[in-house]
C-alpha positions as CSV (number, residue, x, y, z in Angstrom):
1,X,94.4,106.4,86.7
2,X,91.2,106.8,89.1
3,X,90.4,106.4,92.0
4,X,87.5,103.6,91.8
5,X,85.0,101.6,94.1
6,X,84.9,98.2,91.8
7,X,87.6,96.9,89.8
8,X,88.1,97.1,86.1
9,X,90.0,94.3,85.2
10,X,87.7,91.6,84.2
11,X,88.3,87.8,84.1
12,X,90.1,86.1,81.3
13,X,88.4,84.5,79.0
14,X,91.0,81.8,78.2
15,X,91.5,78.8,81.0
16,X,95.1,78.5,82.7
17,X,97.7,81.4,83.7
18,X,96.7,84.8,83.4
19,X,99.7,87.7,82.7
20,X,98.3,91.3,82.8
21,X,100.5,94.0,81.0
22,X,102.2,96.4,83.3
23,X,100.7,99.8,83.7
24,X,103.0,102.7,82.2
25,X,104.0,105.2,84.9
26,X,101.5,108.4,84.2
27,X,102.6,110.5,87.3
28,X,104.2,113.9,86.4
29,X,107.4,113.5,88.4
30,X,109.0,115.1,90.5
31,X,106.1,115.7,93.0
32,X,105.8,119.0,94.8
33,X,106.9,118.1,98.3
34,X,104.8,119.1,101.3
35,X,104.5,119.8,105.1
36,X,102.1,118.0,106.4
37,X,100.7,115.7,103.2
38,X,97.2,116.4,103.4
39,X,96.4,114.1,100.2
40,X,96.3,116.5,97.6
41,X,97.4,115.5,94.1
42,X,100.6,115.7,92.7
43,X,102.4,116.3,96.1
44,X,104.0,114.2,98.6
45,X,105.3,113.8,102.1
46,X,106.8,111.6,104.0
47,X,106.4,107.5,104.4
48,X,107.5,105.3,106.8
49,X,107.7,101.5,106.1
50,X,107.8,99.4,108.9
51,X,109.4,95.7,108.0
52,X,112.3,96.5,105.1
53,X,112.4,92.8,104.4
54,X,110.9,90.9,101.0
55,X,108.2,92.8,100.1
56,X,108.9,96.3,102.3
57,X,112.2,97.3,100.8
58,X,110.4,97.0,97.2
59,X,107.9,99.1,98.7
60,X,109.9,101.9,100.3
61,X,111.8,101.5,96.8
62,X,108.5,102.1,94.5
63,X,107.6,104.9,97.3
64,X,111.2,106.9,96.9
65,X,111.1,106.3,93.1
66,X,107.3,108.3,93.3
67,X,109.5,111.5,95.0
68,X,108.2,110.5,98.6
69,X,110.7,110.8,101.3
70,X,111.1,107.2,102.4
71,X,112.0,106.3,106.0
72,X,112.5,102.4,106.4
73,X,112.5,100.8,109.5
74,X,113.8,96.8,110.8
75,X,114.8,95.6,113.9
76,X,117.7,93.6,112.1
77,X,121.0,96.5,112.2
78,X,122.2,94.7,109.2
79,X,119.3,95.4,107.0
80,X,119.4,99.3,108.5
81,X,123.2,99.2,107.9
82,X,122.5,98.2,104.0
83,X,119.5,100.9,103.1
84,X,121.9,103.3,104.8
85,X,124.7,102.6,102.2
86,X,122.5,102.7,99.6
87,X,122.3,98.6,99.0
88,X,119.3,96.0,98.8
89,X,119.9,93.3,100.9
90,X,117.1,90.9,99.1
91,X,119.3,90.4,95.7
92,X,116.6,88.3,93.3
93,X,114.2,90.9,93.4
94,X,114.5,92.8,89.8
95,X,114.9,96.8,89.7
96,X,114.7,97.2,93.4
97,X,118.6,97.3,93.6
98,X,118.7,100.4,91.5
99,X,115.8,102.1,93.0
100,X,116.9,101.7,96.3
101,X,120.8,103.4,95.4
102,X,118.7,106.1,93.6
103,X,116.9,107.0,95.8
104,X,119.6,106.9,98.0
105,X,122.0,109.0,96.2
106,X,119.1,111.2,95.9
107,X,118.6,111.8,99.6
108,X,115.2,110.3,99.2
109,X,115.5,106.9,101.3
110,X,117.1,106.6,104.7
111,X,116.8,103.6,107.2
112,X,116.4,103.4,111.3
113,X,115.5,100.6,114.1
114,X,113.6,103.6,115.9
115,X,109.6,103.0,115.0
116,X,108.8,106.0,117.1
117,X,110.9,108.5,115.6
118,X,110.2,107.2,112.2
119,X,106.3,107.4,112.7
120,X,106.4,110.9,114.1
121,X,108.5,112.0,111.4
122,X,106.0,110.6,108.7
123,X,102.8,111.2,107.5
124,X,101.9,107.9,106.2
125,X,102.9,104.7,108.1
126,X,103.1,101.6,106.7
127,X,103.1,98.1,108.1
128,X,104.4,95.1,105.8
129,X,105.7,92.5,108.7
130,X,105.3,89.0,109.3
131,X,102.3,87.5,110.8
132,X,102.5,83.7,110.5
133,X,101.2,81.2,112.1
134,X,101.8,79.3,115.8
135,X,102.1,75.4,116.6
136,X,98.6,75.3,116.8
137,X,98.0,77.0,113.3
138,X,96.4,80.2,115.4
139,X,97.7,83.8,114.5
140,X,101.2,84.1,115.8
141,X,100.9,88.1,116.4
142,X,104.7,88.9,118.3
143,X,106.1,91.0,115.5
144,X,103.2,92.9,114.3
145,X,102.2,93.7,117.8
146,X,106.2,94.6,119.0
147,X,105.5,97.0,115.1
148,X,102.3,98.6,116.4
149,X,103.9,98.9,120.1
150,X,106.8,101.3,118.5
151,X,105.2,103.5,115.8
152,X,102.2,103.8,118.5
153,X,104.0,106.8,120.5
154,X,104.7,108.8,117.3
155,X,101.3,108.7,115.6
156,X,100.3,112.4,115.8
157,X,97.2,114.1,114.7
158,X,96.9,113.9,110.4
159,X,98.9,110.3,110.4
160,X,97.4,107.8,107.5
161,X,98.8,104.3,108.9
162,X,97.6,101.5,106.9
163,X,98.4,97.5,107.3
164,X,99.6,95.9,104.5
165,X,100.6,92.4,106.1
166,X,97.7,90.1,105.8
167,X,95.6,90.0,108.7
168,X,92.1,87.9,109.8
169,X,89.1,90.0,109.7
170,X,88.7,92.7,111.7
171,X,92.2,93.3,113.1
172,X,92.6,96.3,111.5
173,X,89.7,97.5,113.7
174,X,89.3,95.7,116.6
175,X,92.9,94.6,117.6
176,X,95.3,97.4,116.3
177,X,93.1,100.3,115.8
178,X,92.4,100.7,119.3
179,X,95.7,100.1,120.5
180,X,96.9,102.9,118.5
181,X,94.0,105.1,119.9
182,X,95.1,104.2,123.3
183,X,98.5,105.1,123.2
184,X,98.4,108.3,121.3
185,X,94.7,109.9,123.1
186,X,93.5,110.3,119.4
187,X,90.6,109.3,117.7
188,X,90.7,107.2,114.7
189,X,89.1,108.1,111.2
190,X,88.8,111.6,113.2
191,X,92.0,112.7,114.4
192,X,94.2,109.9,112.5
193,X,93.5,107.7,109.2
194,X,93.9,103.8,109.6
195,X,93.3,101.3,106.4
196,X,94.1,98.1,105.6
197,X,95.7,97.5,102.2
198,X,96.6,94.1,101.1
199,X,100.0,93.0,99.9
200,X,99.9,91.2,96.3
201,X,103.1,90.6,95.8
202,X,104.8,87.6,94.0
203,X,108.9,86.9,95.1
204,X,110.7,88.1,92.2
205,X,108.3,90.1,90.5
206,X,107.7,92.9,93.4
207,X,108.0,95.9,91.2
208,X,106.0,94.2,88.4
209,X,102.8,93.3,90.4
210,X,102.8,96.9,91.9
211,X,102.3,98.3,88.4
212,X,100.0,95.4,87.5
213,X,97.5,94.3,90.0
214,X,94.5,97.0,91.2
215,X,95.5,98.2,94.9
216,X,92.8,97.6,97.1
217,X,92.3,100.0,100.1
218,X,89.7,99.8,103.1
219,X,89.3,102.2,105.9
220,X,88.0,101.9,109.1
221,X,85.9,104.7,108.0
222,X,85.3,106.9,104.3
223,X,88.0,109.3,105.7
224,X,90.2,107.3,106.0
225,X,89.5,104.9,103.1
226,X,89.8,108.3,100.9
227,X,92.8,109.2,102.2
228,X,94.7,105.9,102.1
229,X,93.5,105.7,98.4
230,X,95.1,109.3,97.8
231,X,98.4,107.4,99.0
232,X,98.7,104.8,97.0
233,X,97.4,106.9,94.0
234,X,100.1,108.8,94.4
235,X,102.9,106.0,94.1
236,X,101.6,103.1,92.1
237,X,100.6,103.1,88.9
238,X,98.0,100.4,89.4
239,X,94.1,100.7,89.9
240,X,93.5,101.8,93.3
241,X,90.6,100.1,94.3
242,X,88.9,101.8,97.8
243,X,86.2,99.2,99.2
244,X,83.7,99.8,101.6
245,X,85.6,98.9,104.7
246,X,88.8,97.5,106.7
247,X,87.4,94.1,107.0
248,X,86.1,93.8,103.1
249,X,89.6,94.8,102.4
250,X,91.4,91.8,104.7
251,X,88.9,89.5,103.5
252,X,89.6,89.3,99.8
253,X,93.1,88.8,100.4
254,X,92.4,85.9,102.2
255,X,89.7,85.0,99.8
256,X,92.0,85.5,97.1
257,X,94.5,82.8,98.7
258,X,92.4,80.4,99.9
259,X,90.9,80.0,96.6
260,X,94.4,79.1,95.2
261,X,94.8,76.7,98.5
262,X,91.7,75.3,97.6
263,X,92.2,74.5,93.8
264,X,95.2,73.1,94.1
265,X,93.6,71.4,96.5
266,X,91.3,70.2,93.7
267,X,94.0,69.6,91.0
268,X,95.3,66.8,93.9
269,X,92.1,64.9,94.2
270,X,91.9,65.2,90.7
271,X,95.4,64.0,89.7
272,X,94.7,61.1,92.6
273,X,92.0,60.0,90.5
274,X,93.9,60.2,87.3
275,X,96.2,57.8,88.8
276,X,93.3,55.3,89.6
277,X,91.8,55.5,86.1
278,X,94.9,55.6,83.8
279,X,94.9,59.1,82.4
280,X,97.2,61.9,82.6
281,X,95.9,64.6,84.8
282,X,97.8,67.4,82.5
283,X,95.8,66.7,79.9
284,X,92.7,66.6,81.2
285,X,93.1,70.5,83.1
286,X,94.6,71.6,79.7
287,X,91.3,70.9,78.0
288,X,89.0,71.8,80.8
289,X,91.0,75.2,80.5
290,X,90.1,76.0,77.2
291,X,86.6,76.4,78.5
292,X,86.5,80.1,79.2
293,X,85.1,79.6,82.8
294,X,87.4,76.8,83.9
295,X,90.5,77.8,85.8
296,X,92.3,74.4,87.3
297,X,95.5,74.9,88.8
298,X,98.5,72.3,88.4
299,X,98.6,69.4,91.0
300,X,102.0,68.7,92.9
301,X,103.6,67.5,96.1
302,X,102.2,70.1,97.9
303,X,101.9,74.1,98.7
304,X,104.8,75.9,100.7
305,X,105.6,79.6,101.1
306,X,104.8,82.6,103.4
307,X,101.0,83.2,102.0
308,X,98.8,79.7,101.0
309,X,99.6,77.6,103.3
310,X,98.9,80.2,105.8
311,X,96.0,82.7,104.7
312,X,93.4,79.8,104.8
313,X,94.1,79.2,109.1
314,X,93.7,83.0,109.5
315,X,89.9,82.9,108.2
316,X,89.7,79.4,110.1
317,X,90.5,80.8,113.5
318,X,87.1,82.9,113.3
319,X,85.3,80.7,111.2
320,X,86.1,77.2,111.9
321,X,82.6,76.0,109.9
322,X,84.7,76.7,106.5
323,X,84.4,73.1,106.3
324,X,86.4,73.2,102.2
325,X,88.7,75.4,103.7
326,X,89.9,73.0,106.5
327,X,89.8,70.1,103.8
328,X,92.4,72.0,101.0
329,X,94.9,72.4,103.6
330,X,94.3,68.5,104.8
331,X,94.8,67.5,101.2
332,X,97.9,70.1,100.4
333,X,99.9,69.3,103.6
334,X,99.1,65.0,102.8
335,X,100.3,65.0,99.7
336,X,103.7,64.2,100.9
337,X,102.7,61.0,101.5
338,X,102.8,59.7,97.8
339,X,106.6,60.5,97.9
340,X,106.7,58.2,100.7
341,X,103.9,55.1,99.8
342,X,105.9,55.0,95.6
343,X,109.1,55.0,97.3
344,X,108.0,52.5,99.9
345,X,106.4,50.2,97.3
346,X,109.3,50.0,95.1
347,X,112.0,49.7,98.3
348,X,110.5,48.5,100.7
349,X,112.1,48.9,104.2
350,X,113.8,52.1,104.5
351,X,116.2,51.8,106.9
352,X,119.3,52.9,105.6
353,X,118.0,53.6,101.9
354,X,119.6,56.9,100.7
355,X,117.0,59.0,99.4
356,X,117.7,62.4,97.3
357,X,115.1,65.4,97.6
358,X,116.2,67.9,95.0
359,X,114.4,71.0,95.8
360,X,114.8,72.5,99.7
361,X,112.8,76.4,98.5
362,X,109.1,76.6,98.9
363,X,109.5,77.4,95.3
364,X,112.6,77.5,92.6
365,X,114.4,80.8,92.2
366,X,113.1,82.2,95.9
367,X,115.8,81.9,98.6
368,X,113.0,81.4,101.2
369,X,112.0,78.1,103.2
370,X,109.0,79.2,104.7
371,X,106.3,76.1,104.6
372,X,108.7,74.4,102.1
373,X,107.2,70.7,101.9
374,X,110.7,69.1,101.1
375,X,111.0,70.1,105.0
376,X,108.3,67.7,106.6
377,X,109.7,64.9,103.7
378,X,112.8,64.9,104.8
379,X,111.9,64.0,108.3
380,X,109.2,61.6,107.2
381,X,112.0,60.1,105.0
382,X,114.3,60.3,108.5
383,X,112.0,58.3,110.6
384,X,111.3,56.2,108.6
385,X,115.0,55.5,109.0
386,X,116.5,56.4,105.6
387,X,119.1,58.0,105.0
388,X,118.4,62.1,103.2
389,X,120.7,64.0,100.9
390,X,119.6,66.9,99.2
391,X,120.4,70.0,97.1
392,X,119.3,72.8,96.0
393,X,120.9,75.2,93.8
394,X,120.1,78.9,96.2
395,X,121.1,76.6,99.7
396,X,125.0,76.1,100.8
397,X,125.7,73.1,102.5
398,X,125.7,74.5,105.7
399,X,121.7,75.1,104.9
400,X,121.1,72.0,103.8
401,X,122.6,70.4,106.7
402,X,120.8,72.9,109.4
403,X,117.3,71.1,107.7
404,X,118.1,67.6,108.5
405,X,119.7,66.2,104.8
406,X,123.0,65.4,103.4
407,X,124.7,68.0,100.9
408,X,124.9,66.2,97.7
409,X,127.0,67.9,95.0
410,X,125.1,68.4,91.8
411,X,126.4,66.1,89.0
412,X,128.6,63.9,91.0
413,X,128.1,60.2,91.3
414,X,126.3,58.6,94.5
415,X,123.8,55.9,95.6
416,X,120.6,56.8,95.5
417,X,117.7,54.8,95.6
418,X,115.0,57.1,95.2
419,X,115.0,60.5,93.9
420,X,112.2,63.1,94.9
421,X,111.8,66.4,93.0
422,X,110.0,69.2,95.3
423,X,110.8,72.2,92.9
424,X,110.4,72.6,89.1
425,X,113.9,74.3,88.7
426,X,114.8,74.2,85.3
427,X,118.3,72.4,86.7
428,X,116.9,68.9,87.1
429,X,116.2,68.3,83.0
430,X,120.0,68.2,83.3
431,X,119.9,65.1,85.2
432,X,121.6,62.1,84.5
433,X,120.3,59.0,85.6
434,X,124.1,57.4,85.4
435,X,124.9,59.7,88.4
436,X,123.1,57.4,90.2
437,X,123.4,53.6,89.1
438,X,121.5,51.8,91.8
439,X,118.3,54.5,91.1
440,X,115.3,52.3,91.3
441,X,112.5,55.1,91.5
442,X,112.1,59.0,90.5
443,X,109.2,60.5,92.3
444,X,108.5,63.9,90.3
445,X,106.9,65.8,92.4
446,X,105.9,68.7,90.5
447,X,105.4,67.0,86.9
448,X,108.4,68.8,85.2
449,X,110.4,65.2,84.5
450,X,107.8,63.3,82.7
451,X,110.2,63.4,79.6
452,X,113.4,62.7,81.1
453,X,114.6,58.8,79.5
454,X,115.1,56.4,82.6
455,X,116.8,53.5,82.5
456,X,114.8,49.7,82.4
457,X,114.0,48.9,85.7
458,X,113.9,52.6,87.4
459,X,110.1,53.2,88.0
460,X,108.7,57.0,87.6
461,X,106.0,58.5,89.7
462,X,104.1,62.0,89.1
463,X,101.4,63.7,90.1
464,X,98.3,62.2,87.9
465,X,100.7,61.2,85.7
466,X,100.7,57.9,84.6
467,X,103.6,55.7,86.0
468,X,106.2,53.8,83.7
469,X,109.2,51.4,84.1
């Protein structure tokens, strides 16, 4: 596929969730393997990926499966321990498994804690590791600075490194560019190639998204945009898309994000309103969405996980005057609140209440917590002096217990007053309401229990749903 400066895929032209067919690989493998990689077609060199976690094992995996030689480094032994025996250690990702023991067996894929070594072994360095956020919601920069730190000393003349973790604008450039300038004595987009490429990657589909969505690359200059492009052309069968610089690059991933964080954000006032006039707020974005050029996204009890709760404070930290910006994540992070104002209308005093939050993931099916909203409800439940149990099918009851709640054991008999659903897994149409005979509310926080039958009495409370007894 080329090698272009806008991208091809156009907009759908139906409302509501868009699926893109996977791209077919159209590389003629094996590769011819060279000595430095220069970027010519059909050959390749040597990658390093720096952060084999989530979404870096997948990518050393895709890499090795392309004929690169893959070096993967962590500062965890345990994951270094698990490349080196030819395992994935992130089991829900599909296909990476068996890429990572092929290219294993093959002597393509090999893992190290030595950033150094691994960067002046490679010709291509890759950075996929966490940059999150601090108390204050600022950049919290420890590991990708300690990353940059130990692959600094190997970067040699010819070396393409390129950031793939989401970053504010102009970091590429202005915080980690010159850093690696500084400690090697070479000059970037001259003696060395830095880019910024965005990760687009969607837990449990890794492998899927890299053959889907285009890749975009910016460089700090057109050298080093061309020759990041080259890269990725060489191991994705995606659209590579090379933009006009780093910073146009970092910004439409946090465009990209924010735009979700913002919708949803939309989809909440929306469904608030629904509530106040009678209507069901699912209906209403299912026929504004079969206008082509409406796109609403679904309402719920808010937005966890490692990328929209956090994209929209990077491009707040250098532009604080993004007044919508500041406003979705106000609405997003508050809508735990109408958990706790239905249950308190239909209890009343807390204090003691058991409460059940099914649901402890960001989302159902990821084994992450990161920004998960049933966190901040269980301690709003807690102070307010009730009493928490909670389960979630991908937690053991030690992790259940380490976030403040009670293990309760799925289909056995207890208390509970209240329910609250903060996942949609599939699980919870199972419920049975005579599991719990003193249940006097459900709060379904993500609109996937509308249908269940309650019992007289037990009141239910969605998300711009309308409520019933």
């Amino acid at each position: 596929m080329p090698i272009v400066h806008e991208a091809t895929t156009g907009p759908s032209l139906l409302g509501g969730s868009i699926v893109l067919p996977a791209n077919r690989c159209r590389h003629h493998l094996p590769p011819r393997p060279v000595n430095p990689w220069i970027g010519d077609a059909g050959t390749a060199g040597t990658v390093a990926v720096v952060g084999a976690g989530k979404m870096g094992l997948p990518l050393a995996a895709q890499f090795a499966g392309h004929g690169w030689d893959v070096i993967a480094v962590d500062v965890q032994e345990a994951v270094v321990a698990a490349i080196n025996a030819g395992r994935s250690h992130i089991g829900e990702e599909p296909g990476v498994a068996d890429l990572v023991a092929d290219a294993h067996a093959a002597g393509r894929l090999r893992a190290t804690t030595d950033g150094t070594a691994a960067a002046r072994a490679a010709d291509v360095v890759v950075l996929i590791v966490p940059v999150m956020l601090d108390a204050a919601h600022q950049p919290d920069y420890r590991f990708m600075d300690a990353a940059v730190a130990a692959i600094a000393p190997g970067v040699h003349s010819g070396s393409l490194v390129i950031f793939e973790t989401t970053l504010p604008v102009g970091d590429t450039r202005d915080r980690f560019a010159s850093r690696l300038e500084a400690a090697s004595g070479l000059r970037a987009d001259e003696d060395f190639f830095v880019a910024f490429s965005p990760e687009r990657l969607y837990s449990g589909a890794a492998l899927r998204n890299l053959a889907t969505y285009p890749k975009l690359v910016g460089g700090l200059g057109p050298t080093s945009t061309d020759r990041a492009a080259r890269f990725y052309d060489a191991v994705l069968d995606a659209e590579i898309v090379a933009m006009s610089s780093a910073e146009a690059a970092e910004f439409s991933k946090l465009a990209d994000t924010t735009y979700r964080d913002v919708n949803i954000a939309l989809a909440n006032e929306f469904a608030a309103y629904a509530d106040r006039v009678g209507v069901d707020i699912r209906e209403v974005i299912s026929a504004a969405n079969s206008q082509p050029y409406s796109h609403i996204h679904q309402p719920g009890i808010g937005v966890g996980g490692h990328c929209i709760p956090v994209y929209p404070h990077f491009l707040l930290s250098r532009a604080p005057e993004l007044s919508i910006v500041a406003r979705a994540r106000e609405v997003n992070d508050g809508q735990i609140t109408i958990a706790m104002d239905a249950i308190r209308a239909t209890l009343g005093d807390l204090d003691g209440a058991p409460v059940l939050v099914l649901g402890l993931t960001y989302r159902e099916g990821v084994h992450e917590l990161a920004y998960s909203r049933a966190l901040p409800l269980i301690d709003a439940l807690r102070t307010a002096g009730a009493r928490v149990f909670a389960h979630d099918p991908l937690l053991g009851d030690d992790e259940v217990r380490s976030r403040g709640a009670e293990p309760y054991a799925w289909g056995s008999t207890m208390d509970a007053r209240a329910i609250v659903t903060q996942t949609a897994d599939a699980r919870w149409r199972d419920l049975q309401p005579a599991w719990f005979p003193g249940l006097a509310i459900l709060v379904d926080g993500r609109n996937s229990l509308s249908d269940l039958r309650l019992p007289a009495g037990v009141a239910y409370r969605g998300i711009g749903v309308p409520a019933r007894r």
